[in-house]
C-alpha positions in Angstrom: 0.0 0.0 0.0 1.4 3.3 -0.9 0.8 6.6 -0.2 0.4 9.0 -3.4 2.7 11.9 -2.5 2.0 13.8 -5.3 -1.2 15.4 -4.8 -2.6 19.1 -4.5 -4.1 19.7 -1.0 -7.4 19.9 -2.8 -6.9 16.3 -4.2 -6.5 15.4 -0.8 -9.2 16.9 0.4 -11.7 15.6 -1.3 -10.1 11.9 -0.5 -10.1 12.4 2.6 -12.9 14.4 3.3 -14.8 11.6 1.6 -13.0 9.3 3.6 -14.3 10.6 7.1 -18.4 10.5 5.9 -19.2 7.3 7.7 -18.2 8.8 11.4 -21.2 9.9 12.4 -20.0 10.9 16.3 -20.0 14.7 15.8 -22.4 16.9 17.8 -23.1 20.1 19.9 -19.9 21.4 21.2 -21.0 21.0 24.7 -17.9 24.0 25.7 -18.3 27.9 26.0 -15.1 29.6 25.2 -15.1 33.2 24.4 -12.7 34.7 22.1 -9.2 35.4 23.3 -7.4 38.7 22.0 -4.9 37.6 19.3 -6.8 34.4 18.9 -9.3 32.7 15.9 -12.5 31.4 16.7 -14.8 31.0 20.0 -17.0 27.8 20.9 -20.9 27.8 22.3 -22.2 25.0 23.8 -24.5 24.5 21.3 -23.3 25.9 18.9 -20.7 23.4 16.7 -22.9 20.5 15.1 -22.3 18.0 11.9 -26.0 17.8 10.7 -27.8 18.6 7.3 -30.0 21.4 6.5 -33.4 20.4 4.7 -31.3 21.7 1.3 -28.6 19.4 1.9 -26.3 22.2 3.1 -23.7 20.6 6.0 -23.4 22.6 9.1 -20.7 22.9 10.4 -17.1 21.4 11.2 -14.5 20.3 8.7 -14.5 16.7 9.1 -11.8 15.0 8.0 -9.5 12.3 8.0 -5.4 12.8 8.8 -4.9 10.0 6.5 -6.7 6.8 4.9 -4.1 4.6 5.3 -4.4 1.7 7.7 -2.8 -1.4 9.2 -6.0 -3.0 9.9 -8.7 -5.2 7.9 -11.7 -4.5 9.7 -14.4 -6.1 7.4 -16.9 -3.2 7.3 -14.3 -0.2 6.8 -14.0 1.5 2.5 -10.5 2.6 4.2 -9.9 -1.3 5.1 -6.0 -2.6 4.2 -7.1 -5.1 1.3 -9.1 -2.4 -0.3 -7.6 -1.2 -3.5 -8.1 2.9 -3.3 -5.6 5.7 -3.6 -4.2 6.7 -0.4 -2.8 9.6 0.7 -1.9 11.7 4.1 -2.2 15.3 5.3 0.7 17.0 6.6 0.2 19.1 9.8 0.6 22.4 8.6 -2.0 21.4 5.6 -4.6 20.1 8.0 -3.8 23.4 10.0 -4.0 25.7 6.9 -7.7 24.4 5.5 -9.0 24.8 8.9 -7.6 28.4 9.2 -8.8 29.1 5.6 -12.0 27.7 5.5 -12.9 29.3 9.1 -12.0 32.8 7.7 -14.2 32.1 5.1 -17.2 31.3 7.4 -17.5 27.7 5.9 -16.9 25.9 9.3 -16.7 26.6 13.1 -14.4 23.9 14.0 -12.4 20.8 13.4 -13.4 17.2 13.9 -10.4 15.0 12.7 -10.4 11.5 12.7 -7.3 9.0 11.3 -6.4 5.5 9.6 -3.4 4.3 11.6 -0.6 5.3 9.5 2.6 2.7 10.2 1.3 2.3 13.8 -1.0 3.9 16.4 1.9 5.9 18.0 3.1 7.2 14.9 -0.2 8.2 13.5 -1.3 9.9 17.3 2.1 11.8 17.8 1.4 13.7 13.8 -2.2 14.4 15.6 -0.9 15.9 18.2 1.4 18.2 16.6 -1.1 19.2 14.4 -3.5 20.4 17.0 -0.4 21.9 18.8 0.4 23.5 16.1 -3.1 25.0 15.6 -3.3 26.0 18.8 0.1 27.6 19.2 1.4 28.8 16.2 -2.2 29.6 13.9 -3.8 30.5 17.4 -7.0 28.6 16.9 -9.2 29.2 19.4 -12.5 27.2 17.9 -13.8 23.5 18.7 -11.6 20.7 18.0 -13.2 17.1 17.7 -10.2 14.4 17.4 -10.0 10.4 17.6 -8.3 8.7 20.1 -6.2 6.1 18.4 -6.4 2.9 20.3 -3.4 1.8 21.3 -1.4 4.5 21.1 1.0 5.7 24.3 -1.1 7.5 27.5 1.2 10.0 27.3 -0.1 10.5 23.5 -3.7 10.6 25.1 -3.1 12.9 27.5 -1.4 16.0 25.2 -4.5 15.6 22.9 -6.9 15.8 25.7 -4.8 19.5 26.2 -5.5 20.4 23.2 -8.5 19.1 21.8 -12.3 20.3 23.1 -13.5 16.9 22.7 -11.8 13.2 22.1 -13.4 10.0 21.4 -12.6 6.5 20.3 -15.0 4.2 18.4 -16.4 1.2 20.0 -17.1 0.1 17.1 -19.2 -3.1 18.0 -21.5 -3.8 21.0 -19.1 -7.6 21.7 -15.9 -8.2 21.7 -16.9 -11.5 19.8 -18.0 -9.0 17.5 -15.3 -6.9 17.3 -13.1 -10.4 17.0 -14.4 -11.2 14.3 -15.1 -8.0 11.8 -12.3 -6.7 13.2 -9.5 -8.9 13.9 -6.6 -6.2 14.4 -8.6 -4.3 17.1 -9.5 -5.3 21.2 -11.9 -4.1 23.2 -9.1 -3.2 25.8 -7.2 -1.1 23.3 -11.0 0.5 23.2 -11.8 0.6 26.8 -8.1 1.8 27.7 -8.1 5.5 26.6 -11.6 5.8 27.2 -10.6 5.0 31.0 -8.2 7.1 30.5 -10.2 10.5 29.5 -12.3 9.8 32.4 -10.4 9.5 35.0 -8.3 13.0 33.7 -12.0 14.8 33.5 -13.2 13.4 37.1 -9.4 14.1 38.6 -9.3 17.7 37.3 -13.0 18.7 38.2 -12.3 17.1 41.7 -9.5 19.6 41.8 -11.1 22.4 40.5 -14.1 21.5 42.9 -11.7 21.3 46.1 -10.3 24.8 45.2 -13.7 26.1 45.0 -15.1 25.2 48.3 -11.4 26.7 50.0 -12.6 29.6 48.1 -16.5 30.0 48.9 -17.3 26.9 51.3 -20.7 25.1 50.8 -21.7 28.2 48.8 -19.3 27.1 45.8 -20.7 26.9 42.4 -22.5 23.4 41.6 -22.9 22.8 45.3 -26.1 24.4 45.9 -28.9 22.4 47.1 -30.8 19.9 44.8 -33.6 19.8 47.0 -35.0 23.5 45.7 -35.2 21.6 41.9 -37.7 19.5 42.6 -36.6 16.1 44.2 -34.1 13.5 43.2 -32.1 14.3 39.9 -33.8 12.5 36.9 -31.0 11.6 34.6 -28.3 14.4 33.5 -30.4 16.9 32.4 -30.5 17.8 35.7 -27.2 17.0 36.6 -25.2 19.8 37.8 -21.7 18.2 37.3 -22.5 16.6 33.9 -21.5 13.3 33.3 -17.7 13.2 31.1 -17.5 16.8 31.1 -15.4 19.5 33.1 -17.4 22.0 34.6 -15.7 23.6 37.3 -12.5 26.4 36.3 -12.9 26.0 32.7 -9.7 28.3 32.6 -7.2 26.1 34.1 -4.9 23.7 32.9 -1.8 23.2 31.3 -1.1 26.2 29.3 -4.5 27.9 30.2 -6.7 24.7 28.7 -8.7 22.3 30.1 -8.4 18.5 29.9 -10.9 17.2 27.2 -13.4 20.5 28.2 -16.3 18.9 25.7 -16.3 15.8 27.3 -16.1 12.0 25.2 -17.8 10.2 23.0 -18.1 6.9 21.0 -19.9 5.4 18.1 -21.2 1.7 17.7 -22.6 0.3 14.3 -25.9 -1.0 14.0 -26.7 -4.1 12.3 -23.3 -5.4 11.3 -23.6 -8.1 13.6 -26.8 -9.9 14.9 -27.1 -8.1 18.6 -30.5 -7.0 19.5 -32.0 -3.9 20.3 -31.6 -4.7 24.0 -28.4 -5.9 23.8 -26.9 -2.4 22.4 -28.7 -0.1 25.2 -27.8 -2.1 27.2 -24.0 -1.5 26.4 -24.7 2.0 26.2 -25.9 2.4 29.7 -23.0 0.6 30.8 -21.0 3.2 28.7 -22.6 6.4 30.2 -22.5 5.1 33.8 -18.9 3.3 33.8 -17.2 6.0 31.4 -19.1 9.3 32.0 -19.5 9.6 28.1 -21.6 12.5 26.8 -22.5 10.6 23.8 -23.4 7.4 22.3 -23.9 7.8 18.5 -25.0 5.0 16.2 -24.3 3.9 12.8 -26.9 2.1 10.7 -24.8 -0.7 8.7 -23.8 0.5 5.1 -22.5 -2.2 2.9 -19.3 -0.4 1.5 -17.4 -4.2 1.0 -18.0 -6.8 -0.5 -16.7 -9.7 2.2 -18.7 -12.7 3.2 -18.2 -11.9 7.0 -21.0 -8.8 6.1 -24.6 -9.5 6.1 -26.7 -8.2 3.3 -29.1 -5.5 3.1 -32.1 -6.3 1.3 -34.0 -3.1 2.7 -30.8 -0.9 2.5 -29.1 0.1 6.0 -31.1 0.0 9.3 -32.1 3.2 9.3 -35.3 3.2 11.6 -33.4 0.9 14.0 -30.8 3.5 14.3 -33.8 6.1 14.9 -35.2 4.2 17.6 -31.7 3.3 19.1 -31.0 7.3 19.5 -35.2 8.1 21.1 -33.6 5.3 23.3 -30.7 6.6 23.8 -32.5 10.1 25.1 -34.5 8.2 27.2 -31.6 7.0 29.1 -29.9 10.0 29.5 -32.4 12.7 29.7 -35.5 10.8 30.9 -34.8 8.3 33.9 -35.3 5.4 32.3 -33.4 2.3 32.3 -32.9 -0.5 29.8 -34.3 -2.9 31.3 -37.4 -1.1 31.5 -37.6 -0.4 27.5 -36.8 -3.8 26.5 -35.8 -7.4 27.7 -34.1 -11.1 27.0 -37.9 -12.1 26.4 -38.8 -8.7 23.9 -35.0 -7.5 22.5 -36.3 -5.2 19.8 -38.2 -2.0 19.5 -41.4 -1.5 18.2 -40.8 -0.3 14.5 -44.5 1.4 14.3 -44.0 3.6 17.8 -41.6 4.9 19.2 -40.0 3.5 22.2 -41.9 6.0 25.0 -45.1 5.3 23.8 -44.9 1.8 23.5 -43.6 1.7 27.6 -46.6 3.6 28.1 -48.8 1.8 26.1 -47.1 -1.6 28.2 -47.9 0.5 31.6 -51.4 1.6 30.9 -51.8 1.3 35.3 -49.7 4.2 35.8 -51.5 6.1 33.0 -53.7 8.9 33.3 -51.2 11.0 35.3 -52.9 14.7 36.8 -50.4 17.3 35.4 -51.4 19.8 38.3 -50.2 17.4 40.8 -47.3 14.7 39.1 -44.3 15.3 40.1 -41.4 16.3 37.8 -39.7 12.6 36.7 -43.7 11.2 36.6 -44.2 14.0 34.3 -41.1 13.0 32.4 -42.3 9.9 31.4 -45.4 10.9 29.3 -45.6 10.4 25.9 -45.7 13.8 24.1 -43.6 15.6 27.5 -40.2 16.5 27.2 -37.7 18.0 29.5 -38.2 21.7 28.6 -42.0 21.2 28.7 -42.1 18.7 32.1 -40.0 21.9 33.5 -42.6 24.3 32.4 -45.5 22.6 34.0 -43.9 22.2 37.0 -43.1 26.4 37.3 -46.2 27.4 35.6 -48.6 25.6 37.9 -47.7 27.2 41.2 -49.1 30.4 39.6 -52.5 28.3 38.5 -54.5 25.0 37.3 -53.0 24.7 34.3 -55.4 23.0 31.0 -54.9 21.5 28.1 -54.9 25.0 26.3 -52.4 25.7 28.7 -50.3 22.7 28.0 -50.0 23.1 24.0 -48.6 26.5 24.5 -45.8 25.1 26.6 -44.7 22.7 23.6 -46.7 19.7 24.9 -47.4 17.3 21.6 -51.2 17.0 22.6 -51.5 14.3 19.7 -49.7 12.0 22.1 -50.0 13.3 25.5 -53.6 13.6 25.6 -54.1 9.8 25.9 -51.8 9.8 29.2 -52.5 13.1 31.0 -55.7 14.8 32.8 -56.2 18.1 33.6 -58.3 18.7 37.0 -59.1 15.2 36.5 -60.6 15.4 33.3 -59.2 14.0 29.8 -59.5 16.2 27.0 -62.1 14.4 25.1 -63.9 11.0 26.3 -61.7 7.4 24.7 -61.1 3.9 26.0 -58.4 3.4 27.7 -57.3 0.4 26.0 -54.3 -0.6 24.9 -55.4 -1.2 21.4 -57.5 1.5 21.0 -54.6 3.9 22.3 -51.9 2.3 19.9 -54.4 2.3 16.7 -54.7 6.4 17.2 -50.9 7.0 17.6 -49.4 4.5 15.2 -51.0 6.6 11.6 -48.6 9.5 12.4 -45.8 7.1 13.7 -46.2 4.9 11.1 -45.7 7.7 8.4 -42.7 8.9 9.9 -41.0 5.3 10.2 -41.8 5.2 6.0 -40.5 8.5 5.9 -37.4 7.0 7.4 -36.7 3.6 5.3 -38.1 4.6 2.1 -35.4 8.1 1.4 -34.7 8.1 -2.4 -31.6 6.8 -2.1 -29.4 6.4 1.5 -26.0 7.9 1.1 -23.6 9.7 3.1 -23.2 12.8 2.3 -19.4 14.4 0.7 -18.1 17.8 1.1 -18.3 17.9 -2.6 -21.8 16.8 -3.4 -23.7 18.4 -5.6 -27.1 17.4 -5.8 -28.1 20.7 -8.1 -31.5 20.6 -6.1 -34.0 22.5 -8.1 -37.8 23.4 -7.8 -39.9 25.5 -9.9 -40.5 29.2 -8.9 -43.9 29.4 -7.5 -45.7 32.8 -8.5 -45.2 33.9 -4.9 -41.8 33.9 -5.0 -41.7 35.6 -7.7 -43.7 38.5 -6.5 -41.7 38.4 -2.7 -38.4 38.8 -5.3 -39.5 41.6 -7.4 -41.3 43.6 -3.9 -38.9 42.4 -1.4 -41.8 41.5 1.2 -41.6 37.7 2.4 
């Protein structure tokens, strides 16, 4: 395998770039950093995502690989040893120029870099490094930086990253190591597990510090210590966590030169439907994930077949997509929701319920808890309606010690009515008069779920997307356009 040498950076790019596609673990920044004087770029916590606009337009972070080369054969991987593509690598000051140039351009907001293992996984981690060092210190880049931990590579390697980078995760890849074994023979789940330890015990040592010098500054009055009790009860998972989970939160300022370890917290990613796990089986790992590791994401991957190898299964109805959809509601319920896995799903029922999504069809399974009086629930009851989310379960709960709140009420605050009103009461009354049966209930929800599962398996055609697509979208210009182009009045 050799690396073509001579190539423009924009040849490059557009390998690489194309390269990087299938790594789907990019999201919210989860870091505020203002601008520095004599520094590029700033980072809001929500503010850095890789998603797609309704035109296909990709918001925002150059994603890219530092090179496609690899040592490994992993059976589901288009940058795979045995696979016959041109290969090429960045060099450090080119991966630090298109990130400077593109920025000052307004096409991205950060940097989410990724890697083949070039020669070995301290080789290929050591040109990371001085990459982001270089960006950092000699270009002054002050935006979010996504990177991959390479596994296997030396803790010291980890640790300089985690310096410089906002965020750093390694890919699980597979929910077994039996899995893993077999798809991808070169990798082990402890060359996985090991840097992942790693992060999080450097995130939970510095915010212990940072926490310790707090309270010999301000006592029991230090920031994040004040009392729970005043938020309504018992924390219902970490959205109402004050020291999130995998994140630093105390003294964002400090660290070695000024920076915090791994500020953004850690993620991993885990693909869906290479191998013949259930449903249950995958949160399950995730749940292990989030309470054993302190990630701040899981992200899934439905299957694509990029390989031909008899090791793969085929796809008949393309990649998994609505499996992957219900996998992230899951996921959400998890973290943000208080539930557990073992109450979505089991040994006896290990998939999710293609036709609703998995909320509803817990509710729909624990009709006896159901209707629940929204002027009296408490805050995690109130979380586990169909239709309630966080921001609306926290709205209820202010807005009804000023008054009885009704269903009116209710649909301003963002409740989906469609779904909640089959599970709530207001003043003891339902909105309009229904069986509460279980197939009754199901038959009214499952039209609109049902659409939206089509919606998700039957796309057009399932790609991922390229920094150089061009789909040359066009529509016809409607006569109102045309008149809100000529008068200016949308």
């Amino acid at each position: 395998m050799l690396i073509q040498e001579e190539m423009s950076i924009q040849e490059k790019l557009r390998i690489l770039s194309d390269a990087a596609k299938y790594d789907v673990s990019c999201s919210s920044s989860g870091i505020a950093r203002k601008g520095k004087k004599g520094t590029i770029g700033n980072t809001l916590a929500a503010g850095i995502c890789h998603s797609f606009a309704a035109d296909g337009r990709c918001i925002s972070l150059l994603k890219i690989l530092y090179t496609n080369q690899c040592i490994y054969d992993c059976c589901y991987c288009v940058n795979r040893r045995s696979n016959d593509v041109v290969r090429t690598a960045f060099t450090p000051d080119e991966v630090c120029s298109l990130t400077i140039e593109f920025y000052r351009r307004n096409y991205i907001e950060g940097l989410f870099l990724s890697s083949g293992i070039l020669y070995s996984p301290d080789y290929t981690m050591e040109l990371i490094c001085q990459t982001l060092y270089r960006l950092r210190n000699e270009y002054h880049f002050n935006g979010y930086i996504h990177v991959k931990t390479i596994p296997g590579a030396a803790p010291e390697l980890v640790e300089k990253a985690g310096f410089l980078a906002d965020r750093m995760s390694v890919n699980l890849e597979l929910p077994t190591a039996e899995g893993l074994k077999r798809l991808a023979p070169g990798k082990t789940r402890e060359k996985i597990l090991a840097p992942m330890r790693q992060v999080q015990r450097g995130i939970a040592a510095q915010n212990l510090r940072a926490l310790e010098s707090s309270k010999a500054r301000f006592g029991n009055r230090a920031p994040g210590l004040e009392d729970r009790s005043s938020r309504g009860g018992r924390q219902i998972g970490m959205a109402d966590s004050v020291s999130h989970p995998g994140r630093n939160v105390w003294n964002q300022g400090q660290g070695i030169g000024g920076r915090v370890f791994v500020p953004a917290g850690q993620s991993t990613q885990m693909i869906v439907g290479a191998t013949p796990e259930s449903d249950y089986h995958m949160i399950r790992v995730a749940e292990a994930l989030y309470q054993n590791y302190d990630l701040k994401r899981v992200f899934y991957s439905a299957f694509v077949r990029v390989n031909e190898d008899s090791m793969l299964p085929t796809l008949p109805g393309g990649p998994p997509l609505l499996r992957e959809h219900r996998l992230y509601q899951a996921d959400w319920l998890l973290r943000f929701y208080g539930f557990q896995a073992e109450e979505l799903l089991s040994e006896d029922r290990p998939n999710f319920n293609v036709l609703i999504d998995p909320k509803c069809d817990w509710a729909l399974r624990h009709l006896e808890q159901f209707p629940v009086e929204v002027n009296k629930a408490d805050y995690g009851t109130l979380l586990r309606v169909p239709g309630l989310g966080v921001k609306s379960a926290r709205r209820i709960v202010a807005a009804r010690r000023r008054g009885v709140l009704d269903f009116p009420d209710l649909k301003k605050m963002g409740v989906v009515l469609k779904r909640a009103v089959y599970f709530i009461t207001c003043s003891g009354r339902t909105m309009y008069s229904f069986r509460m049966n279980e197939n009754f209930i199901t038959s009214q929800i499952i039209s609109a779920e049902h659409k939206k599962a089509w919606d998700i398996e039957n796309h057009d055609s399932y790609r991922q997307m390229s920094l150089f697509d061009d789909y040359q979208i066009s529509a016809p210009v409607s006569g109102e356009d045309m008149e809100s182009a000529v008068t200016g009045v949308i």
